[in-house]
N, CA, C and O atoms as CSV, one atom per row, in Angstrom:
chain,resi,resn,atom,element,x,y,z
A,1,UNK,N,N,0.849,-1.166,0.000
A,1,UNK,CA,C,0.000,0.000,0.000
A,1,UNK,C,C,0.898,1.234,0.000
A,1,UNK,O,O,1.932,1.218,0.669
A,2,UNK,N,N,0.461,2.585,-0.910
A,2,UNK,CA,C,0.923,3.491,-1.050
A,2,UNK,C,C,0.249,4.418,-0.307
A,2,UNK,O,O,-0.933,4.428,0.037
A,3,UNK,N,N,1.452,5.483,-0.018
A,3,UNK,CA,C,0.565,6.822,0.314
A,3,UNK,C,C,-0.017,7.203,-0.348
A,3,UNK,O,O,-0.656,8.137,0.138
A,4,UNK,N,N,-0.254,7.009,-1.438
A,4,UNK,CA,C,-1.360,7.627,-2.994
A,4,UNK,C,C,-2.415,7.245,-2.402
A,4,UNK,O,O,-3.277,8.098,-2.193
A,5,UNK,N,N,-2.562,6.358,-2.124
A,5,UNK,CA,C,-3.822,5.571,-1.916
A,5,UNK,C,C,-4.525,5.399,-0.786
A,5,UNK,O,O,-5.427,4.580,-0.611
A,6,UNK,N,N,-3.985,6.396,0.189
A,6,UNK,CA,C,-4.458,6.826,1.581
A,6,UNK,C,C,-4.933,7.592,1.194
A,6,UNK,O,O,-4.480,8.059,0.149
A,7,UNK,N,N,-6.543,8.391,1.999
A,7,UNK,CA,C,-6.613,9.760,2.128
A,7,UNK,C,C,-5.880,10.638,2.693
A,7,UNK,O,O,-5.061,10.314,3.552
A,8,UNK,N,N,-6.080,12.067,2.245
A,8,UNK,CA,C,-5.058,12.988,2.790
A,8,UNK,C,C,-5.441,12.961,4.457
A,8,UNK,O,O,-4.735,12.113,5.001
A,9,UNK,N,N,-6.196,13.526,5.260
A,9,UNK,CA,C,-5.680,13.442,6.798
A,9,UNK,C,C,-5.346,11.630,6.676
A,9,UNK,O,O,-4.214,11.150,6.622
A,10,UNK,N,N,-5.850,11.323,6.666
A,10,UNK,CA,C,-5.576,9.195,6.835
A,10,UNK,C,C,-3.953,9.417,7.011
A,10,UNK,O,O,-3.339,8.994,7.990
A,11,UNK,N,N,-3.253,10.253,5.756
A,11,UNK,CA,C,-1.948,9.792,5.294
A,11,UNK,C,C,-1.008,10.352,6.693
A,11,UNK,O,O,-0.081,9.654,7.103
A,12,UNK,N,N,-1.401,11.835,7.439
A,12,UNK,CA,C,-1.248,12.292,8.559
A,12,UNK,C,C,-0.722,11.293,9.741
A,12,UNK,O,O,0.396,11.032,10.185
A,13,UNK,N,N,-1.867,10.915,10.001
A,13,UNK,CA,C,-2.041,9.733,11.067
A,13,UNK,C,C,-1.476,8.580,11.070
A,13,UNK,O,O,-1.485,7.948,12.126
A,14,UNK,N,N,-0.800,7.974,9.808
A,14,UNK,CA,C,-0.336,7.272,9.609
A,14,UNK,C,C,1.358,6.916,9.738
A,14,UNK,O,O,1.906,5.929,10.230
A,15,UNK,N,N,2.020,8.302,9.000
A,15,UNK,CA,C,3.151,8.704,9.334
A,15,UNK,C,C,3.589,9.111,10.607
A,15,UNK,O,O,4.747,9.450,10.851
A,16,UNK,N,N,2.629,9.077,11.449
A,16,UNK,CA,C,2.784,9.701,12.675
A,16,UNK,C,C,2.655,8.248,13.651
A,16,UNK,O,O,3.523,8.045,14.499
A,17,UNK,N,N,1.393,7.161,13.445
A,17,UNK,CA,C,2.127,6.167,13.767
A,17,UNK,C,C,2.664,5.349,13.442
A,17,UNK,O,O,2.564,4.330,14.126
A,18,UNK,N,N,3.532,5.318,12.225
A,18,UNK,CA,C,5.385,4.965,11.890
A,18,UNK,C,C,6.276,5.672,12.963
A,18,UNK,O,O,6.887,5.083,13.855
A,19,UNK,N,N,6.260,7.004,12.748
A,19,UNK,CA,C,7.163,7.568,13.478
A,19,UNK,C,C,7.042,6.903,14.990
A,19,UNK,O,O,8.063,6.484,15.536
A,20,UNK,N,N,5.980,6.836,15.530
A,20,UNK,CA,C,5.741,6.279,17.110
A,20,UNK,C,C,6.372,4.898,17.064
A,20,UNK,O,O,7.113,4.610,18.004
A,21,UNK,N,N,6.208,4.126,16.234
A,21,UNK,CA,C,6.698,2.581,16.049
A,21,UNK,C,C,8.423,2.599,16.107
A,21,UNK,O,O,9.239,2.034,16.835
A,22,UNK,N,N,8.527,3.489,15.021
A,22,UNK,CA,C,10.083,4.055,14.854
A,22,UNK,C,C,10.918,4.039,15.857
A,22,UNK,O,O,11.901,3.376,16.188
A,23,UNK,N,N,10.191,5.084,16.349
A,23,UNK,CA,C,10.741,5.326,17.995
A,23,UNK,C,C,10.846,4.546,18.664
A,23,UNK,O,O,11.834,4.468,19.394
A,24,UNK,N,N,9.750,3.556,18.679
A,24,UNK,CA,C,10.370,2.589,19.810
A,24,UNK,C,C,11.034,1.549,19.613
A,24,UNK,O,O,11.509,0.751,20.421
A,25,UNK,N,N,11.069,1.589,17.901
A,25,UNK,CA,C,12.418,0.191,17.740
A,25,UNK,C,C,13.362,0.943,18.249
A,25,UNK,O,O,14.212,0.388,18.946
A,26,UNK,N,N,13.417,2.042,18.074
A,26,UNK,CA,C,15.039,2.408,18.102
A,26,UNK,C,C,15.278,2.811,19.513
A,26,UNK,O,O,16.467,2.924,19.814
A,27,UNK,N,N,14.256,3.093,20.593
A,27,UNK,CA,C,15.182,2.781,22.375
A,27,UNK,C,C,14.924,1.295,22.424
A,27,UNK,O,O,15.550,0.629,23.248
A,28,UNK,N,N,14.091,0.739,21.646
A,28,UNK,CA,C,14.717,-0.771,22.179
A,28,UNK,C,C,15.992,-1.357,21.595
A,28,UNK,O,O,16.844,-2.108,22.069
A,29,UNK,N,N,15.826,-0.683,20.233
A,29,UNK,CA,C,17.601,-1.133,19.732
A,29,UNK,C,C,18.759,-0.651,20.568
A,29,UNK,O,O,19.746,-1.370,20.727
A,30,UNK,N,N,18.648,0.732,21.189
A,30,UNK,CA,C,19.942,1.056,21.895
A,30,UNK,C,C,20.130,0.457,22.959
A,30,UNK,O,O,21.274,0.362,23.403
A,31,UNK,N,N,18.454,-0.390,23.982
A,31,UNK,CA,C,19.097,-1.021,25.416
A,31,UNK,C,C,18.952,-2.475,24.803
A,31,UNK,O,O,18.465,-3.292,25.585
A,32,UNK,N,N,19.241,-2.880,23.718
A,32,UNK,CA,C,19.726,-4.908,22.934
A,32,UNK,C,C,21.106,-4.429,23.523
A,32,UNK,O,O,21.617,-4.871,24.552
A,33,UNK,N,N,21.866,-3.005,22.327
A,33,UNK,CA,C,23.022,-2.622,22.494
A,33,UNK,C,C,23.675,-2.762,23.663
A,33,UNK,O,O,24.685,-3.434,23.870
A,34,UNK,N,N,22.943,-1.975,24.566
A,34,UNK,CA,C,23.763,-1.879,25.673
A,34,UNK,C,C,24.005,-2.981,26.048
A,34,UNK,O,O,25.141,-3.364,26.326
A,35,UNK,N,N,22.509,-3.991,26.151
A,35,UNK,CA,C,22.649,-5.055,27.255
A,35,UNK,C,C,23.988,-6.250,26.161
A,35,UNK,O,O,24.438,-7.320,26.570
A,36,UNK,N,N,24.221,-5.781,25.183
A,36,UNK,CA,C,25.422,-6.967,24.308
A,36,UNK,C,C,26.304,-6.265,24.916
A,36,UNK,O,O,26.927,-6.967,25.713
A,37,UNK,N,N,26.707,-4.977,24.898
A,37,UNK,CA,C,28.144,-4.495,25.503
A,37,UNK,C,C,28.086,-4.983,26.761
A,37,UNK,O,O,29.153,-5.416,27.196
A,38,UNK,N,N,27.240,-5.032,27.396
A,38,UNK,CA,C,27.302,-5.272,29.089
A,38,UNK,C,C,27.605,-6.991,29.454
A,38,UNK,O,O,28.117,-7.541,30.430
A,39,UNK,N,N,26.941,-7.583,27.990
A,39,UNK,CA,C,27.596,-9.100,28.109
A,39,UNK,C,C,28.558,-9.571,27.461
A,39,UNK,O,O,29.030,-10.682,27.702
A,40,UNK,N,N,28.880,-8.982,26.772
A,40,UNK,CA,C,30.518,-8.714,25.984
A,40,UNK,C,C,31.713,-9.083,26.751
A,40,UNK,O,O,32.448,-10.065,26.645
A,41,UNK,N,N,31.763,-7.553,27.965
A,41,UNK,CA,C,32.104,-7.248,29.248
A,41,UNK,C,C,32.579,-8.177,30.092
A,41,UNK,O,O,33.728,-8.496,30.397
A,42,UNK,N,N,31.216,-8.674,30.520
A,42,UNK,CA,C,30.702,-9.627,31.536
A,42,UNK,C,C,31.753,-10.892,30.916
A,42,UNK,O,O,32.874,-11.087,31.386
A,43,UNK,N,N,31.204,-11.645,29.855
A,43,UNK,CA,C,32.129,-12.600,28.972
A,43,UNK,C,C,33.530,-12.844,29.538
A,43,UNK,O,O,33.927,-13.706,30.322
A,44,UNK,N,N,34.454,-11.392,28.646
A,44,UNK,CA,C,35.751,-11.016,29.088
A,44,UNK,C,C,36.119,-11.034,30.479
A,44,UNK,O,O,37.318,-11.264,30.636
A,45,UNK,N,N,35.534,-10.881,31.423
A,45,UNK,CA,C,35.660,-11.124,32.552
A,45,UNK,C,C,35.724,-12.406,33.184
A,45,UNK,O,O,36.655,-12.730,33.921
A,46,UNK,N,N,34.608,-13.249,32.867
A,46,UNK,CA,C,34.546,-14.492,33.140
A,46,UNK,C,C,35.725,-15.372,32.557
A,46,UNK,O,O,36.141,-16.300,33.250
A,47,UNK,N,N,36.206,-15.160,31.486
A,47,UNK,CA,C,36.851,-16.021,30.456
A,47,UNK,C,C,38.533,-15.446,30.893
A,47,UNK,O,O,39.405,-16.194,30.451
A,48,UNK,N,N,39.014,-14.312,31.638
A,48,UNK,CA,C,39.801,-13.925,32.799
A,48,UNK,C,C,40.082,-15.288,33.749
A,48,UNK,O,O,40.765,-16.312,33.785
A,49,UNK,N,N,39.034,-14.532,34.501
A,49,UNK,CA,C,38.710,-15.861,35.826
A,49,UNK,C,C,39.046,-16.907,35.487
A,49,UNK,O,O,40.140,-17.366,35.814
A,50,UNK,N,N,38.105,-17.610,34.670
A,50,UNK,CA,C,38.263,-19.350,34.278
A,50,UNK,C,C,40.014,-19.633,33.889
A,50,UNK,O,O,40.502,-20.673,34.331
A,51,UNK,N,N,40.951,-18.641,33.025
A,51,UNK,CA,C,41.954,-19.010,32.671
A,51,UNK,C,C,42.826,-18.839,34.163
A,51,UNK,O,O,43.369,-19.803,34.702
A,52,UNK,N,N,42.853,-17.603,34.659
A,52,UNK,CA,C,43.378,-17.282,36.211
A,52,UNK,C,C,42.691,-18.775,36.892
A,52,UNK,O,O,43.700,-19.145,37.493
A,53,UNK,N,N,41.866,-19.631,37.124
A,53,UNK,CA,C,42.085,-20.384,38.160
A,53,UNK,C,C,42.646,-21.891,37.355
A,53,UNK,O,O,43.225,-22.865,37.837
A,54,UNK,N,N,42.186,-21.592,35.900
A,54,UNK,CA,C,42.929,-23.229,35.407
A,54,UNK,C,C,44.621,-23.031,35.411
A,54,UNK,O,O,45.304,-24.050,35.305
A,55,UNK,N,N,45.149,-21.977,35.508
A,55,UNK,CA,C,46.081,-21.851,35.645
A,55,UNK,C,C,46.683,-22.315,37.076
A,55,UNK,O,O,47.774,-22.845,37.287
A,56,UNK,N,N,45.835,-22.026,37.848
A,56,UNK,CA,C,46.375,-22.236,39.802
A,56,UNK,C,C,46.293,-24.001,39.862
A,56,UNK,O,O,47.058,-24.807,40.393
A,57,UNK,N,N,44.943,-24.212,39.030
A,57,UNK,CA,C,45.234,-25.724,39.116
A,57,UNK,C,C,46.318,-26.711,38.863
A,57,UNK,O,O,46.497,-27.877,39.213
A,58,UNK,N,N,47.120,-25.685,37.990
A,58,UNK,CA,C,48.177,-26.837,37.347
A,58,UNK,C,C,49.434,-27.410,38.479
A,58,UNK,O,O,50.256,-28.250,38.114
């Protein structure tokens, strides 16, 4: 479906809720982001540890 083929206010209301949808992919895309950097992080840390104690084991 085209905007041609909307009425004119229809076409208003419409773009407006895209834009609302828009919006909220995109704060949910930035806290996916965060929460991958924060397990990225987390990862590197763990994978620290595990080598620091297989190391004490030897």
């Amino acid at each position: 479906m085209t905007l041609n083929c909307i009425p004119g206010g229809a076409k208003h209301v419409l773009r407006q809720e895209t834009s609302a949808a828009e919006d909220l992919l995109r704060i949910e895309n930035a806290r996916l982001k965060k929460q991958l950097a924060e397990q990225a992080e987390e990862l590197a840390i763990i994978k620290k540890a595990a080598a620091y104690f297989a190391r004490s084991l030897k």
